[in-house]
C-alpha positions in Angstrom: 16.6 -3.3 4.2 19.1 -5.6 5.8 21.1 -8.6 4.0 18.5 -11.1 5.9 15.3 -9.6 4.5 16.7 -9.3 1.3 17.9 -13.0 1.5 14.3 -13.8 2.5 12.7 -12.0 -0.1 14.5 -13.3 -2.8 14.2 -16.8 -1.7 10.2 -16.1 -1.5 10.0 -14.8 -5.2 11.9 -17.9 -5.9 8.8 -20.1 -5.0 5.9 -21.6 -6.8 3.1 -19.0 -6.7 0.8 -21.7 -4.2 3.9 -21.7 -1.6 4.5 -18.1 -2.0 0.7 -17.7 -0.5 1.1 -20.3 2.1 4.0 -18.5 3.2 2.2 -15.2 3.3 -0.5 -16.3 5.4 2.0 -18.1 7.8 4.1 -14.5 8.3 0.9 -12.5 8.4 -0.9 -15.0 11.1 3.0 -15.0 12.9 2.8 -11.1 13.0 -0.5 -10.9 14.5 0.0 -13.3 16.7 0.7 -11.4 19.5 -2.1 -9.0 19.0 -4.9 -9.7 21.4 -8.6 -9.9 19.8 -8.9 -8.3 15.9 -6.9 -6.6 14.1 -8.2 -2.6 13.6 -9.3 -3.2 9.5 -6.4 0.2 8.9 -3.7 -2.1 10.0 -5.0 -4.8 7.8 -5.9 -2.5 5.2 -2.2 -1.3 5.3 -0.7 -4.7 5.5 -2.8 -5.3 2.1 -2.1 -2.6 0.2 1.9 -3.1 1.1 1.7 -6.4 -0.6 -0.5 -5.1 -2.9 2.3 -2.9 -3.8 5.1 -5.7 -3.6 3.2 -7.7 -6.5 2.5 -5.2 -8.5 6.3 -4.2 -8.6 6.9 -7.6 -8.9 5.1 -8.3 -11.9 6.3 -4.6 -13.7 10.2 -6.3 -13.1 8.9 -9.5 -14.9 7.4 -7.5 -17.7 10.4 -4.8 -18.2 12.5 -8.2 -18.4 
């Protein structure tokens, strides 16, 4: 992971849970923006389960802490 992602992703877990899903939706709708018609449901399915994953180590790191 480069020093801009991480940069990024710290910034985003530094915001209120309400902008942290506005700014979800904004990256996921700027993502698929160049992808003509629907999405296949595996590649949303994926994208879902990867933040899925994110939160869920998220939220372990706040417990353990």
């Amino acid at each position: 992971m480069t020093a801009a992602v991480r940069q990024l992703l710290d910034t985003f877990d530094a915001l209120p849970e309400a902008d942290k899903h506005q700014a979800a939706v904004e990256i996921l709708r700027r993502v698929t923006a160049g992808v003509e018609g629907d999405l296949p449901e595996t590649a949303l399915v994926e994208v879902a389960d990867d933040l899925f994953r994110a939160l869920d180590e998220q939220e372990s790191g706040h417990a353990a802490g």
